[in-house]
BAMIRO-492729 format. One record per residue (C-alpha): x negated, y negated, z; residue in one letter; residue number from 1. Coordinates in pm, 1 decimal, decimal comma. Each point is the difference from the previous one (the first is absolute). Layout:
% residues N
<c1 X&c2 Y&c3 Z&residuo A&num NUM>
...
% end
This chain:
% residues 359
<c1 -4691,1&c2 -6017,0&c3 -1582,0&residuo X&num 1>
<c1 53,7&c2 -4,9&c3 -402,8&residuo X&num 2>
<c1 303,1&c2 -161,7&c3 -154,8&residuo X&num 3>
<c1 155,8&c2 326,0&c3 -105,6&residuo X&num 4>
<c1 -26,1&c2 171,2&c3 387,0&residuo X&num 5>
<c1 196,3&c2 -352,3&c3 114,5&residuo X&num 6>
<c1 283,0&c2 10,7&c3 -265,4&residuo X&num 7>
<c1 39,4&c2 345,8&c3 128,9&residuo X&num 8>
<c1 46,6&c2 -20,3&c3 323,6&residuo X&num 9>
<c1 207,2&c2 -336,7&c3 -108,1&residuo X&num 10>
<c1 220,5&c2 173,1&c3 -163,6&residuo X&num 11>
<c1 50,5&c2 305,9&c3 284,0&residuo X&num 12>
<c1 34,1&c2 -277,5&c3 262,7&residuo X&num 13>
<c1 276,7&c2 -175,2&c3 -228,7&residuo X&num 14>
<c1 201,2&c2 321,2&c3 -46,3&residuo X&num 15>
<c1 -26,5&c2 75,3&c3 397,2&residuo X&num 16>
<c1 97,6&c2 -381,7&c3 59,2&residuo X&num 17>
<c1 309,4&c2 37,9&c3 -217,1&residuo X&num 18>
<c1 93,7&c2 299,7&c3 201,0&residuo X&num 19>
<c1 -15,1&c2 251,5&c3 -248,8&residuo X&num 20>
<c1 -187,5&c2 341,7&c3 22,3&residuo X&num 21>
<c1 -155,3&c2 206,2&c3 -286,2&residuo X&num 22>
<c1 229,1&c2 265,3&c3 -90,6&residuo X&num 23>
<c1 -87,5&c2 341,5&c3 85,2&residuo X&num 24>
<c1 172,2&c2 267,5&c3 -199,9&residuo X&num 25>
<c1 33,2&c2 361,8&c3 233,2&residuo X&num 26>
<c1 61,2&c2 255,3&c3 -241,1&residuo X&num 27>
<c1 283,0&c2 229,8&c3 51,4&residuo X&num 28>
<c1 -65,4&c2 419,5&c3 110,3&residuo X&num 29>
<c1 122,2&c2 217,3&c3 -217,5&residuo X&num 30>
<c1 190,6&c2 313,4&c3 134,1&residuo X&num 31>
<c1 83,5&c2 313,2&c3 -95,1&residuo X&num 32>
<c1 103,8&c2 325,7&c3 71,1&residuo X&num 33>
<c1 -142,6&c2 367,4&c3 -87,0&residuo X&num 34>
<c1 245,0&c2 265,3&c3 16,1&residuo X&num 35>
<c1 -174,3&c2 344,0&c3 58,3&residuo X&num 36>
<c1 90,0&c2 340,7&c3 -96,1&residuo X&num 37>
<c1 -184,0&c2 140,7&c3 251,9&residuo X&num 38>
<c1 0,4&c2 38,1&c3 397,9&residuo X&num 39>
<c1 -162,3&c2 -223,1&c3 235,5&residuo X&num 40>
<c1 -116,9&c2 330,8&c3 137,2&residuo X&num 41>
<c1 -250,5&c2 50,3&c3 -311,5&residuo X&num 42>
<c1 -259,8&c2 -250,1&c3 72,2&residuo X&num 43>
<c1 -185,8&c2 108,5&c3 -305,8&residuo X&num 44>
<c1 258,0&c2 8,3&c3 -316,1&residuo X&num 45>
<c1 252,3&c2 -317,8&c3 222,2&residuo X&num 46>
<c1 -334,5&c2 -130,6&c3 62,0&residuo X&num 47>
<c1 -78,7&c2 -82,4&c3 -282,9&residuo X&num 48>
<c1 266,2&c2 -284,5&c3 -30,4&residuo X&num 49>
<c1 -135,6&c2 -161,5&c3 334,6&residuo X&num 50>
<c1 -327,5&c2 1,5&c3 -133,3&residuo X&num 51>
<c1 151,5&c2 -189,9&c3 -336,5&residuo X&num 52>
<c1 141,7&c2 -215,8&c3 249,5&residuo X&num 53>
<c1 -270,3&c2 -73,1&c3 218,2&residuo X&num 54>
<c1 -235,3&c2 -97,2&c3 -252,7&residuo X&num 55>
<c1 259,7&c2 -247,5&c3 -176,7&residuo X&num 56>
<c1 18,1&c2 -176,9&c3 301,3&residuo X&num 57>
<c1 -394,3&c2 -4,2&c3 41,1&residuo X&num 58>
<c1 -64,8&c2 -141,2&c3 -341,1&residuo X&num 59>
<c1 264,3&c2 -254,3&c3 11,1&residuo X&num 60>
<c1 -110,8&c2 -175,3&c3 351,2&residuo X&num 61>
<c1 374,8&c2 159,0&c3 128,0&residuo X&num 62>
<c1 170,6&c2 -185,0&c3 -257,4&residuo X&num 63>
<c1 112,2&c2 311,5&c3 -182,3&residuo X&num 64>
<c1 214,5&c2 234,5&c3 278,9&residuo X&num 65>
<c1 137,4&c2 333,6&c3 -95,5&residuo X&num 66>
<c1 176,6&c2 229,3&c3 236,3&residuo X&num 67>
<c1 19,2&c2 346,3&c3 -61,4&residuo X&num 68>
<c1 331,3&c2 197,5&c3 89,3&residuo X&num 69>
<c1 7,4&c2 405,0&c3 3,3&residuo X&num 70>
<c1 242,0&c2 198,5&c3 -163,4&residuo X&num 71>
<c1 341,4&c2 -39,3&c3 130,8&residuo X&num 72>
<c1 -69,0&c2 -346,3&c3 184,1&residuo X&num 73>
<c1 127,7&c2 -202,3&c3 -290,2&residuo X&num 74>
<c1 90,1&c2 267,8&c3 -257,9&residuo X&num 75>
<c1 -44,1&c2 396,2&c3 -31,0&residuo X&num 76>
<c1 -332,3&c2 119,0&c3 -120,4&residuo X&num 77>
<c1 131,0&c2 105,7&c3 -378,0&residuo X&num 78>
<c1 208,4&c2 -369,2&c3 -17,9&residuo X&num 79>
<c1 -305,3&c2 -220,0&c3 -22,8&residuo X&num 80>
<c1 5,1&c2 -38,2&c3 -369,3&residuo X&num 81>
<c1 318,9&c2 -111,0&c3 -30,6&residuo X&num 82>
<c1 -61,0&c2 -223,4&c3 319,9&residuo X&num 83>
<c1 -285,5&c2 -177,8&c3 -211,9&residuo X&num 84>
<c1 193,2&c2 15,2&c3 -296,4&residuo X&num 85>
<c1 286,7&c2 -193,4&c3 119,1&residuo X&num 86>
<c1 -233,1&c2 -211,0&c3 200,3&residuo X&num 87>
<c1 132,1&c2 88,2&c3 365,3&residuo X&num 88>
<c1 -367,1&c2 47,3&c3 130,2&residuo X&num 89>
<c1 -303,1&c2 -168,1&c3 -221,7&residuo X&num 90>
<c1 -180,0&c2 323,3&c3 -31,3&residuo X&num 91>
<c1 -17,7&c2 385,2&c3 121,3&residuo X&num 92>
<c1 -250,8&c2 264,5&c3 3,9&residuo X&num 93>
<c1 35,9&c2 304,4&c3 -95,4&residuo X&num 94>
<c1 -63,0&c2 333,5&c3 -226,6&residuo X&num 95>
<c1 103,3&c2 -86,3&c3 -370,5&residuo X&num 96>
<c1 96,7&c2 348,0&c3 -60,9&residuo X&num 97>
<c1 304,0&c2 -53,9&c3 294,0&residuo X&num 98>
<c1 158,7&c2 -123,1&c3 -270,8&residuo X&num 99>
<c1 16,8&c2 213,3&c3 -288,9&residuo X&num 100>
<c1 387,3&c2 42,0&c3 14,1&residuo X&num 101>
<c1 0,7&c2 -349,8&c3 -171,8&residuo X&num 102>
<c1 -248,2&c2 102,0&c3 -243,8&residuo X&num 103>
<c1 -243,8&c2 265,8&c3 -32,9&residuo X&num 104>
<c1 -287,9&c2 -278,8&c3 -89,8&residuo X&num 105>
<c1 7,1&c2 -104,2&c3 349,8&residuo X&num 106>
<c1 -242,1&c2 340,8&c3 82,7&residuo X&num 107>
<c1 -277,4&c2 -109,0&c3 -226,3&residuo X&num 108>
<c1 -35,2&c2 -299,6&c3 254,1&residuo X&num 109>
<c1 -29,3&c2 252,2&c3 274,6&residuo X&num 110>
<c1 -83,9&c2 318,2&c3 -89,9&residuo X&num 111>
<c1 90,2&c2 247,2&c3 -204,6&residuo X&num 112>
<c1 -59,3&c2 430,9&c3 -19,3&residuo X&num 113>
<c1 -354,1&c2 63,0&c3 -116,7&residuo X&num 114>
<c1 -84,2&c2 -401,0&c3 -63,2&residuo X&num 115>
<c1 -274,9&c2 -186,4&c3 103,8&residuo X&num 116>
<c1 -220,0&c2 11,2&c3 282,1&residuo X&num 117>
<c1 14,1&c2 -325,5&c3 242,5&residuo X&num 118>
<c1 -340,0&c2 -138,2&c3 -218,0&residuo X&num 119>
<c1 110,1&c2 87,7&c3 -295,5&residuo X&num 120>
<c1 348,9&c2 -139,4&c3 72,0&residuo X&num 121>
<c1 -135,1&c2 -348,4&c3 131,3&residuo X&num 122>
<c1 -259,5&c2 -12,3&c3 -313,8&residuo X&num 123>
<c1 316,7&c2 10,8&c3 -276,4&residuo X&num 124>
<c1 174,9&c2 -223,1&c3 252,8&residuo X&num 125>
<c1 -248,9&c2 -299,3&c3 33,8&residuo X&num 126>
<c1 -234,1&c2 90,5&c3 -348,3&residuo X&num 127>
<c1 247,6&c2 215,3&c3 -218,2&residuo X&num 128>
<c1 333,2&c2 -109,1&c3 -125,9&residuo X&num 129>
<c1 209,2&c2 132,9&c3 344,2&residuo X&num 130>
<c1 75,4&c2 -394,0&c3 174,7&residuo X&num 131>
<c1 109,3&c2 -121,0&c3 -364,8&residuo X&num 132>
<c1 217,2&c2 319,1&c3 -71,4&residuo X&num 133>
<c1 130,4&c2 43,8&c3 318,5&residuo X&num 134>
<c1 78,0&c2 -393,8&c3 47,8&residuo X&num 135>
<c1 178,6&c2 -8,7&c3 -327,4&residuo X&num 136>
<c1 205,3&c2 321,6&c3 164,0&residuo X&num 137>
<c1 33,7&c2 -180,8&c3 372,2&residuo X&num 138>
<c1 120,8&c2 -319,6&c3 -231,1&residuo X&num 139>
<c1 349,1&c2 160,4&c3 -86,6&residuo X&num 140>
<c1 54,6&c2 -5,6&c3 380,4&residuo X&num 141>
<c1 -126,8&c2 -362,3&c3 69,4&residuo X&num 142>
<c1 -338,3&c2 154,9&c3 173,9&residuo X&num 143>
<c1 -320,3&c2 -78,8&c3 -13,3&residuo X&num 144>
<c1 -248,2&c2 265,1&c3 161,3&residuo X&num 145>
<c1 -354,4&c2 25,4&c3 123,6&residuo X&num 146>
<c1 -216,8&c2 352,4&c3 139,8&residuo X&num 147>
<c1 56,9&c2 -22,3&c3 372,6&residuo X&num 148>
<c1 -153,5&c2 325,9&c3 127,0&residuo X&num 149>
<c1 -75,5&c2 392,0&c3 -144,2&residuo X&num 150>
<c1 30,1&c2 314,0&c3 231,6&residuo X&num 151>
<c1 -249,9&c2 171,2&c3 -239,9&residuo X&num 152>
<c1 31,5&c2 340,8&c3 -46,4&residuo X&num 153>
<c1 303,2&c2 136,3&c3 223,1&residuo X&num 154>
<c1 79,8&c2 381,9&c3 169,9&residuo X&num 155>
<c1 265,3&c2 176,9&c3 -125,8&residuo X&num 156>
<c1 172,3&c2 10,8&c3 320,9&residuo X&num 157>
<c1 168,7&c2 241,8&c3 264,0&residuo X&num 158>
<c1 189,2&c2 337,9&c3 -46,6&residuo X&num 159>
<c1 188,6&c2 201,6&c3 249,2&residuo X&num 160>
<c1 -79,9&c2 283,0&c3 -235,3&residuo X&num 161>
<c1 -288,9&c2 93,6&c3 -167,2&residuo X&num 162>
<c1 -57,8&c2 -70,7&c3 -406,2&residuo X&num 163>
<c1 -140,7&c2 316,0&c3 -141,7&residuo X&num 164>
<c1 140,2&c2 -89,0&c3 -388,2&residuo X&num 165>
<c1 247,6&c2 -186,2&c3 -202,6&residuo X&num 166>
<c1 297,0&c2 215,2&c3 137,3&residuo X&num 167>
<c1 -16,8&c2 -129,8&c3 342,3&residuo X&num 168>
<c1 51,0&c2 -314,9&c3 -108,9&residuo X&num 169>
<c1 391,5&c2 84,4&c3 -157,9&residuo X&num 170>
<c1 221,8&c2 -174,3&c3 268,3&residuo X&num 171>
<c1 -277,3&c2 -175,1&c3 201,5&residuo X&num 172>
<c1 130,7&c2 -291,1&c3 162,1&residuo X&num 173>
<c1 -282,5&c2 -225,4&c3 -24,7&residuo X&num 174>
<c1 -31,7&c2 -348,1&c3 99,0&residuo X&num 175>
<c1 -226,1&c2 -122,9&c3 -283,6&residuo X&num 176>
<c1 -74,2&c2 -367,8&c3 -77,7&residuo X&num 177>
<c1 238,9&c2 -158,4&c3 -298,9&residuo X&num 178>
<c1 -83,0&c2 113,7&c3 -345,8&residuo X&num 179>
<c1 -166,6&c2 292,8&c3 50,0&residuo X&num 180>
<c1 298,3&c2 156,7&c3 108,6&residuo X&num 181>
<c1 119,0&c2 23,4&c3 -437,3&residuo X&num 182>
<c1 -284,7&c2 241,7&c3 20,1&residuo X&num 183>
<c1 59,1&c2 189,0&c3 313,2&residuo X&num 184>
<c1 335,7&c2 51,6&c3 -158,3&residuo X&num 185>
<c1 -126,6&c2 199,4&c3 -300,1&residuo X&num 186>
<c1 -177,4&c2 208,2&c3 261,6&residuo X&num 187>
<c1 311,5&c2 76,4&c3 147,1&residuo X&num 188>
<c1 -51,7&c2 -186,4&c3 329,6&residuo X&num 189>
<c1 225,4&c2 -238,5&c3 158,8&residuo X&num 190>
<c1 -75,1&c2 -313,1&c3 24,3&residuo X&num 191>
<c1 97,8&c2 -257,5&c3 276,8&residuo X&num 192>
<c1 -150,2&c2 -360,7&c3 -2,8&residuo X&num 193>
<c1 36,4&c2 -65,4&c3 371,7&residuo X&num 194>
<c1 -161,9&c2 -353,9&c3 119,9&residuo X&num 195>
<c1 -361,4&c2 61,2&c3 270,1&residuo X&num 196>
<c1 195,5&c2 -73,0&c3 291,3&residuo X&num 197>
<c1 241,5&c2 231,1&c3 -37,8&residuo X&num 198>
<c1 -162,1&c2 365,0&c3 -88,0&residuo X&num 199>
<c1 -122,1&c2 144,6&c3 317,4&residuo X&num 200>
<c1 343,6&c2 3,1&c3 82,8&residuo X&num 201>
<c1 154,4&c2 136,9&c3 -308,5&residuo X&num 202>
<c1 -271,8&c2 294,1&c3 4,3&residuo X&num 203>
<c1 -4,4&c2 21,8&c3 345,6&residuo X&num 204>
<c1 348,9&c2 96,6&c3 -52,4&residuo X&num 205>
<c1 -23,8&c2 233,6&c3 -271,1&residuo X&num 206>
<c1 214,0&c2 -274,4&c3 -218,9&residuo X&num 207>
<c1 -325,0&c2 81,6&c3 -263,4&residuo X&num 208>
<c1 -238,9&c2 234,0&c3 16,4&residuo X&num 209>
<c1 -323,2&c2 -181,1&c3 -100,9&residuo X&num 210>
<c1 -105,5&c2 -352,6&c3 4,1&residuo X&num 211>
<c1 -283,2&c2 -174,3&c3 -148,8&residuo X&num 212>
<c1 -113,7&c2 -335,8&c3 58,7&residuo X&num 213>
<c1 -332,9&c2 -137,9&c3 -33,4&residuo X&num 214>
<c1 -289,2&c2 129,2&c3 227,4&residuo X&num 215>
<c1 -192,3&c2 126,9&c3 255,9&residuo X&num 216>
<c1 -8,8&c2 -315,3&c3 233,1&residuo X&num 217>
<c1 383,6&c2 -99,0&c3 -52,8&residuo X&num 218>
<c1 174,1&c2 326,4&c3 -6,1&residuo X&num 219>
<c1 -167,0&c2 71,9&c3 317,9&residuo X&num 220>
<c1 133,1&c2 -325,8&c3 115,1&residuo X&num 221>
<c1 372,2&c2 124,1&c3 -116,1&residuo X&num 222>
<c1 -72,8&c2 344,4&c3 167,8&residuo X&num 223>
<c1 79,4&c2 240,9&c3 -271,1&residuo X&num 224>
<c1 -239,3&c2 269,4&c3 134,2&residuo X&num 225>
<c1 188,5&c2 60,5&c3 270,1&residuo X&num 226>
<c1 344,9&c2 104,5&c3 -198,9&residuo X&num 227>
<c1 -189,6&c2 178,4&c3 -333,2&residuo X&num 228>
<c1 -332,7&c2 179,3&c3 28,4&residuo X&num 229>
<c1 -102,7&c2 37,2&c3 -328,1&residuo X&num 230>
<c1 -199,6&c2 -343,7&c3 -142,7&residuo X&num 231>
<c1 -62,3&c2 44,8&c3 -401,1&residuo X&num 232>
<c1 -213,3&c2 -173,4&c3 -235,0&residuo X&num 233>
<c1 -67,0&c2 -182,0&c3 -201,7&residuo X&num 234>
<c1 302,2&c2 -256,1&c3 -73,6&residuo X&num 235>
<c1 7,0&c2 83,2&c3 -403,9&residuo X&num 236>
<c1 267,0&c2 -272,8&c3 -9,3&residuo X&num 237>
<c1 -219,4&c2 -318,7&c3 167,2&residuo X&num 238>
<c1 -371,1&c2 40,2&c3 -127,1&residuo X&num 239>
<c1 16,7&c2 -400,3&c3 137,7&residuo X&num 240>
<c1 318,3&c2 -173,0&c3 134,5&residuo X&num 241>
<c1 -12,4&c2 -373,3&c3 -71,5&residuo X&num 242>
<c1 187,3&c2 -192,9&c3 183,5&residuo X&num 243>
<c1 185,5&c2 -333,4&c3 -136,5&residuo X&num 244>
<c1 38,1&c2 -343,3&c3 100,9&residuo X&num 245>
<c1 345,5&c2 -108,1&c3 -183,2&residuo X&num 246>
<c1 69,0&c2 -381,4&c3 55,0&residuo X&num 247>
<c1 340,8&c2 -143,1&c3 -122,8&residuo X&num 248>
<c1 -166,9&c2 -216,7&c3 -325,6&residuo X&num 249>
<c1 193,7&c2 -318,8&c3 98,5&residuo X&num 250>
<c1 -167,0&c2 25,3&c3 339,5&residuo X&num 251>
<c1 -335,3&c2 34,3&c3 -168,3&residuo X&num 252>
<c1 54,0&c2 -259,1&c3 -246,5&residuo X&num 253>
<c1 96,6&c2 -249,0&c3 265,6&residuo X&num 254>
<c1 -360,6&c2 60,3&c3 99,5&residuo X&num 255>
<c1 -282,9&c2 -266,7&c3 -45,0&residuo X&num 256>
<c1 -317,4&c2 113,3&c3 -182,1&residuo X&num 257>
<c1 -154,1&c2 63,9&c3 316,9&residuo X&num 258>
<c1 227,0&c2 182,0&c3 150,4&residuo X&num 259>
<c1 22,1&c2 240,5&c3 -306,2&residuo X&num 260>
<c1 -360,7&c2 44,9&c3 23,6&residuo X&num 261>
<c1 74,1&c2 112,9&c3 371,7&residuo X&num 262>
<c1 211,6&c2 250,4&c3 -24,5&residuo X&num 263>
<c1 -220,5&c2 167,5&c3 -307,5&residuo X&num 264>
<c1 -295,2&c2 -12,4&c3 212,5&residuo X&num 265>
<c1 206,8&c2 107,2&c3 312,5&residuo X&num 266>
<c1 181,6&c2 308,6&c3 -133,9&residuo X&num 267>
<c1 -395,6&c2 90,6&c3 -183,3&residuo X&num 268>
<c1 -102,2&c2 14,3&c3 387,7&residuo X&num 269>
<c1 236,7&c2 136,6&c3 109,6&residuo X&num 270>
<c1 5,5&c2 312,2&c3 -337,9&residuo X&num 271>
<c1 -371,9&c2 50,3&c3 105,5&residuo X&num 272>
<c1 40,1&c2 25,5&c3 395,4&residuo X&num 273>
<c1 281,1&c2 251,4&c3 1,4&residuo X&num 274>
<c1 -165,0&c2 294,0&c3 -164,8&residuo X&num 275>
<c1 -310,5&c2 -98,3&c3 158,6&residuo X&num 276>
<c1 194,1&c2 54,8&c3 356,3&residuo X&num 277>
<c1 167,4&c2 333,3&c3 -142,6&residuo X&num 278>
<c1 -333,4&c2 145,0&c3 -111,2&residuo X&num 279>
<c1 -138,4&c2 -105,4&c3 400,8&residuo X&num 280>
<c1 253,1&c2 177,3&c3 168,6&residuo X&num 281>
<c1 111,2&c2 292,8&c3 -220,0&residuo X&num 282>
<c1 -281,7&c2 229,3&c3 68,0&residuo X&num 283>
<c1 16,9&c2 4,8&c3 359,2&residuo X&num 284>
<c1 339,2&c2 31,2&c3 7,3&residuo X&num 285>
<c1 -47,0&c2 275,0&c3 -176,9&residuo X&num 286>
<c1 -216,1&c2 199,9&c3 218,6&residuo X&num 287>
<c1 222,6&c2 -91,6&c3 280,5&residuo X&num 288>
<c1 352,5&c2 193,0&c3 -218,4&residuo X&num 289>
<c1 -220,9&c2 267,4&c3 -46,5&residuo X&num 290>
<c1 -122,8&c2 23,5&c3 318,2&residuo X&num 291>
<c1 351,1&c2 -40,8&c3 117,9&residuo X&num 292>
<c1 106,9&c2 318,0&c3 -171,2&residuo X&num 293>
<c1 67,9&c2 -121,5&c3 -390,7&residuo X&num 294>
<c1 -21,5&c2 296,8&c3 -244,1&residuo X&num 295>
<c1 -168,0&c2 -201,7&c3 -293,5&residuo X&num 296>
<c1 82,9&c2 196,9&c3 -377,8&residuo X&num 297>
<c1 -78,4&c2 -171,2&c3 -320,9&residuo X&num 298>
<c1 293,3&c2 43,6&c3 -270,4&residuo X&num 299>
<c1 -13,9&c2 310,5&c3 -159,0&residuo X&num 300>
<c1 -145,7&c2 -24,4&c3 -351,7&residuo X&num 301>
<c1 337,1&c2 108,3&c3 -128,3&residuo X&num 302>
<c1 215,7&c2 -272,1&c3 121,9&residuo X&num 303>
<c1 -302,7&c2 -275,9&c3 -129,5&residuo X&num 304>
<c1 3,6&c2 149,3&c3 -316,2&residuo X&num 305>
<c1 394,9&c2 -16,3&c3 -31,8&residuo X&num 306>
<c1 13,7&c2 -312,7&c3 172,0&residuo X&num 307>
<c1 -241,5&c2 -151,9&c3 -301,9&residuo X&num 308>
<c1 212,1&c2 166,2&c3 -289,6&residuo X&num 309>
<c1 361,4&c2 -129,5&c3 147,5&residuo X&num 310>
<c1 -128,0&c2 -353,6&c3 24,9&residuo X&num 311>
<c1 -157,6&c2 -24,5&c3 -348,7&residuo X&num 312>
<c1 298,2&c2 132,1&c3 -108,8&residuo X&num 313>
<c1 173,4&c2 -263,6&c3 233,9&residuo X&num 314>
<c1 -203,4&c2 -277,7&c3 -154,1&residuo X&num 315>
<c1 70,3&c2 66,4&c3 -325,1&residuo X&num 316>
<c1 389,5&c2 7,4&c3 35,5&residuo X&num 317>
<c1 -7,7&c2 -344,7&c3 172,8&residuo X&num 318>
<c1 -195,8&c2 -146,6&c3 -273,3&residuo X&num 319>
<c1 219,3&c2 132,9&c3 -236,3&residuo X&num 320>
<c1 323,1&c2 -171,7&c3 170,9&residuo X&num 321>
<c1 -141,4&c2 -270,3&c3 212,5&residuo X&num 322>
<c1 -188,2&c2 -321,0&c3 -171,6&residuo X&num 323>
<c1 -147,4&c2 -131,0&c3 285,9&residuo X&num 324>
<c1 -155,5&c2 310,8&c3 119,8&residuo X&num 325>
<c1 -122,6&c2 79,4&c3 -347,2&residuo X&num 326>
<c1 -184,0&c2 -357,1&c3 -55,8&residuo X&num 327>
<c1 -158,9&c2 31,3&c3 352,8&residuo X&num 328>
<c1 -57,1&c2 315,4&c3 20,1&residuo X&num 329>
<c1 -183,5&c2 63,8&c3 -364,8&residuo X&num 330>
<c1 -256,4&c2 -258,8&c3 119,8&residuo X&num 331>
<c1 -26,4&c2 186,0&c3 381,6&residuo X&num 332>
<c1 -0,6&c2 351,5&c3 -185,9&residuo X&num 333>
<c1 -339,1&c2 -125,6&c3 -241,5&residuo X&num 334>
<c1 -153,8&c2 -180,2&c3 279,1&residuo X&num 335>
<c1 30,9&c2 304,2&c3 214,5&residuo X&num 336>
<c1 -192,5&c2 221,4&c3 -292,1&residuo X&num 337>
<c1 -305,7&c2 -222,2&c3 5,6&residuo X&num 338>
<c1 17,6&c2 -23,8&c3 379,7&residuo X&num 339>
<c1 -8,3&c2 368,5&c3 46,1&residuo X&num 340>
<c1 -266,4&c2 54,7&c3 -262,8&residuo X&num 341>
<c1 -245,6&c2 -240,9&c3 183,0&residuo X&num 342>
<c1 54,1&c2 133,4&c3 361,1&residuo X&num 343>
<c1 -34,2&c2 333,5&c3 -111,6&residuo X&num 344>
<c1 -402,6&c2 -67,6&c3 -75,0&residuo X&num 345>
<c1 -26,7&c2 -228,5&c3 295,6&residuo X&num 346>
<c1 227,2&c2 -18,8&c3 298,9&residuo X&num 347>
<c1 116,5&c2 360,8&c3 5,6&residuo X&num 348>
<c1 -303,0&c2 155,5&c3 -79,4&residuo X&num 349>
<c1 -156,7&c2 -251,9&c3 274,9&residuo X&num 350>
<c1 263,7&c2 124,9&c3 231,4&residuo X&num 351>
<c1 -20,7&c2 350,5&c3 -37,1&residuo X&num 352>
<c1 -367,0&c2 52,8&c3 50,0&residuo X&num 353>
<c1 2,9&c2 -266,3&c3 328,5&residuo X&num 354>
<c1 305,4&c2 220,1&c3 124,2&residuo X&num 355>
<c1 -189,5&c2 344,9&c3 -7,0&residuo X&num 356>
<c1 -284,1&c2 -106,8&c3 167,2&residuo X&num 357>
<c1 -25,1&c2 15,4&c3 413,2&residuo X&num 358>
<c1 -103,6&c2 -316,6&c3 99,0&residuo X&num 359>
% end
């Protein structure tokens, strides 16, 4: 035995003699709580959160716990913001555009008429200047945000009646998600912004006349072809829906590096998984509405054309009266020029031969 392996043990047997133990130093769990916008019922857009949830308590050895809570559990689906804000709950999840009664800006985070598609939308996010714009925005509310999900592309939802033009539109009661609504207006609809969990009801009713709300797979979940026949395309208003992760920034600055590193990685998962699941499930369910009876109609060319014009137009006003839109959404606007330039010799031209051919 060398001199240095005796001092050691020495000096371990001296410190047991004297009664004393080597401190050991547990570190704490964290908690928090995610309060949803969404049903439990909607295992794909709820989901999502779990699945932020899940792998936050993976990568931390279960020394990060969050606990998700659907809309109406701690707060209703349209009060998470200010739930986050205030710091009742840590964080919520949830469509950005909910929210554009307290400021039209909140739709660029979401999804706005005619915007970007879910790549193009997650490419100015994470490579283009949307987190620094949009984080500056969130700021003013003490939020700090990361991409937690995207629908992609959406259907335009369910009619009683059937769309032949612009005029049927006048006094159509139509459950449409948040901002798109402004537009709606212009087109002489009706808007109502009526949480998931509530719309069967409300056009089973007759309270509206048409509902929209994301998809194949989930809208046969809620139903909707059983109380309107007619299922239109596409959703002009949602070419992608992202979906937000808004965490109260004292909560997130009471974070260790790790952690932070956690939940960026976490809510990346859990951005990439979602879509991935809605793309899965979206055709079949699709087959199965049509099979069921479903009378699918694409949008006349009329009301996309209108549509188009009233939301430039609506663009331009905003910018000319709203700062915060007009900073974010100059940058969104120039981004989405280049974006559409490049998929038009590549993904859509891709697309459209591989969708005419019988394979």
């Amino acid at each position: 035995m060398d001199r240095r392996s005796l001092l050691t043990r020495a000096g371990i047997a001296g410190v047991l003699a004297a009664g004393v133990a080597p401190a050991v130093h547990a570190q704490a769990t964290t908690r928090w709580r995610v309060a949803s916008s969404f049903p439990k019922s909607l295992d794909t857009i709820y989901g999502a959160a779990e699945v932020f949830a899940q792998k936050v308590r993976a990568l931390s050895g279960g020394r990060f716990e969050v606990s998700v809570h659907a809309a109406g559990e701690l707060m209703p689906a349209f009060g998470v913001v200010d739930g986050v804000q205030n710091g009742t709950v840590e964080a919520a999840h949830t469509a950005p555009y909910y929210f554009f009664g307290k400021d039209e800006t909140f739709a660029i985070g979401g999804a706005i008429p005619f915007g970007l598609n879910s790549r193009q939308m997650t490419a100015w996010t994470y490579e283009g200047n949307g987190m620094k714009l949009m984080r500056e925005f969130y700021a003013k509310y003490n939020i700090i945000h990361f991409p937690c999900g995207n629908t992609g592309a959406q259907m335009g939802g369910w009619m009683r009646k059937e769309i032949t033009g612009v005029k049927d539109l006048k006094g159509l009661k139509f459950r449409i998600g948040g901002f798109a609504g402004r537009v709606l207006e212009r087109l002489g609809g009706v808007p109502q912004n009526i949480p998931g969990g509530e719309i069967y009801q409300a056009l089973e009713k007759g309270t509206i006349d048409a509902a929209e709300w994301i998809g194949p797979y989930d809208d046969q979940k809620l139903g909707f072809n059983k109380v309107a026949p007619y299922y239109y395309y596409p959703g002009w208003w949602e070419g992608g829906l992202q979906l937000d992760l808004y965490i109260n920034q004292k909560a997130y600055d009471a974070l260790n590096a790790e952690q932070k590193s956690i939940v960026e990685a976490a809510s990346s998962f859990a951005h990439v998984e979602t879509q991935a699941k809605y793309d899965v499930k979206n055709p079949t369910a699709l087959k199965q509405l049509v099979g069921a009876g479903a009378k699918l109609r694409p949008f006349p060319n009329d009301v996309m054309t209108r549509a188009f014009k009233e939301s430039m137009g609506l663009y331009e006003e905003l910018s000319a009266k709203n700062e915060n839109w007009k900073k974010v959404y100059a940058d969104y606007a120039r981004f989405r020029t280049d974006q559409n330039l490049w998929f038009r010799f590549t993904e859509a031209t891709f697309d459209r031969f591989m969708q005419s051919q019988k394979l």
